[in-house]
N, C-alpha and C positions, 0 to 999 in steps of 0.2 A: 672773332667777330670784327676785329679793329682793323685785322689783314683785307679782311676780304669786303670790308668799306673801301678799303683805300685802292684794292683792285677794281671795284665798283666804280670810283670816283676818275681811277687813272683810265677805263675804258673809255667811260662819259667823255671825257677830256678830248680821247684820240678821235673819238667819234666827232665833237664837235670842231676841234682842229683841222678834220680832213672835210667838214660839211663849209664849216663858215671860213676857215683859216685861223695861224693861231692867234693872228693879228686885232680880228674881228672877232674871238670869243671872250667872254667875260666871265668871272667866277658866278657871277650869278647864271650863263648859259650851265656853263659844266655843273652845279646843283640841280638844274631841273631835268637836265639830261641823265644824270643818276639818282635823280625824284627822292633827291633828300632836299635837307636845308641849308640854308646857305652857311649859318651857326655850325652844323652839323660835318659839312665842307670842312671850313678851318677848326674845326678841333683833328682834324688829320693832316691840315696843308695848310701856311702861312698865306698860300696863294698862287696865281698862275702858274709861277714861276716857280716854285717847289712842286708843284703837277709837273713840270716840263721836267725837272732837275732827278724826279723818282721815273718818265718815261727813259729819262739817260742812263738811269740806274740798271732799271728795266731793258734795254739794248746791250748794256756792258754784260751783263749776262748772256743774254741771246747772241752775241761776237765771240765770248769767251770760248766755245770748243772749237770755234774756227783758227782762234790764235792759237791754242793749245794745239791742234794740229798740224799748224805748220811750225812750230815750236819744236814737236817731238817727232818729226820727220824723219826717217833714213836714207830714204829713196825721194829726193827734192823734185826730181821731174813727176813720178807718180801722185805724190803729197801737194805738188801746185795743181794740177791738173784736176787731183781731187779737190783740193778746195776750191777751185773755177768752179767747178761741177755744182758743187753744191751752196755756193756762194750764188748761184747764177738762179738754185730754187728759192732761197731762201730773200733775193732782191725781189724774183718776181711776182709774189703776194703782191695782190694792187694795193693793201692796208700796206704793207711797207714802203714801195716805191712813190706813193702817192704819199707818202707821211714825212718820206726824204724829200720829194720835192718842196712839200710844206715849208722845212726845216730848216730848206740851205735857201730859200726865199727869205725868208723870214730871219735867215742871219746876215741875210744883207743890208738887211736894215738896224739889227738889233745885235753887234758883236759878241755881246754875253749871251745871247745861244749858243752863237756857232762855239765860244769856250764849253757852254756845257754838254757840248756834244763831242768837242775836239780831241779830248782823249780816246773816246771808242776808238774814232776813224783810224787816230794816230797808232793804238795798239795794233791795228791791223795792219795799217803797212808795217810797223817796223817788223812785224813777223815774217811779214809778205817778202819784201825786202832783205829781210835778211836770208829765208830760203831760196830767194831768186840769186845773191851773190854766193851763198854755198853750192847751187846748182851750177854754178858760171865755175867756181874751182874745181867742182870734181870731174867736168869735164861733159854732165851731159845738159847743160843746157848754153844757149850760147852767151858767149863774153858782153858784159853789159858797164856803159860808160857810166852809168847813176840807175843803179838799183833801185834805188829809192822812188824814182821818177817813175820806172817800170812800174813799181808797184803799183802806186798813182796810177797810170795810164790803165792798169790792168782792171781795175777796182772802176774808175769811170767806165768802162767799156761795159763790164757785166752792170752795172748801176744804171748807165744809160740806156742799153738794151731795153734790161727788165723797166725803166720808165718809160718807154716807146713803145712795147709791148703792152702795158697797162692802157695806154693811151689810143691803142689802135694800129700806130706809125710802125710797127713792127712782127714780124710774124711771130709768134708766141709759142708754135709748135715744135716739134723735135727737128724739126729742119732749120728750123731759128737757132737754136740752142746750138746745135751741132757749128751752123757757121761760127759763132761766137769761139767755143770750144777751139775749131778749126783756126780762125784767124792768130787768137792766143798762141797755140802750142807753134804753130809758125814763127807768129814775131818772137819767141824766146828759144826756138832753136830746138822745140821737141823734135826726138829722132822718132 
């Protein structure tokens, strides 16, 4: 019953996040939005910010088979391509891309989100990154001056897409996708 308050509570929350921003929501909006009490509220969360801290929580799981994927790769060019793939469905839910743009607004104002969001991102490149410089030694992707950076580049590009597409600014369809797909496998030297 306690779990599935605190699911209740962390919906509320995303919902109000992505309506008012997370700037403009109050613990008192996130109680009426999950039509409990506000008492009721902090007996599962000290407050906004342990809402946000269990939504981080809540992401590091939903990243975690993508790290493990590219983690336990054989085949690095098949394994990056697969994770674009499906890194590229999984950004363009308009509840996620709409909740990133939220997030990385709102940690420019507020640095202690962007901390509690900063290991997710950071887990994924360093996996990203690291199958992009194993790809670069076995010979089939091409030689890269900062892996790390590629990662980066790779991760804004699908992130950015799927926010443009949510937005209107980009085609959403399989023709969208494909270029993205396309662009990628080029700049890293897929044969």
């Amino acid at each position: 019953m306690a779990e599935s308050r605190k699911q209740l509570i962390v919906a509320a929350a995303c919902a109000c996040f992505l309506r008012k921003g997370y700037h403009q929501t109050g613990v008192r909006d996130i109680a009426a939005e999950a039509g409990i009490s506000l008492g009721n509220l902090y007996n599962h969360f000290a407050g906004k910010d342990a809402v946000l801290a269990e939504i981080a929580a809540l992401e590091a799981q939903e990243l975690a088979p993508f790290v493990a994927h590219l983690q336990a790769a054989a085949d690095p060019v098949r394994a990056v391509m697969g994770f674009v793939a499906a890194y590229l469905d999984y950004a363009a839910r308009p509840e996620h891309a709409l909740m990133t743009l939220e997030l990385v607004a709102e940690s420019v104002r507020n640095p202690a989100i962007a901390l509690t969001f900063a290991g997710n991102r950071e887990g994924l490149l360093t996996a990203l990154s690291g199958l992009l410089a194993t790809g670069a030694a076995s010979g089939g992707l091409r030689r890269l001056a900062r892996p790390d950076e590629t990662a980066k580049l790779v991760l804004d590009l699908v992130e950015g897409h799927a926010l443009r597409a949510v937005l209107g600014e980009a085609v959403s369809d399989a023709a969208g996708r494909e270029e993205v797909m396309s662009f990628i496998a080029h700049s890293l030297g897929v044969p």
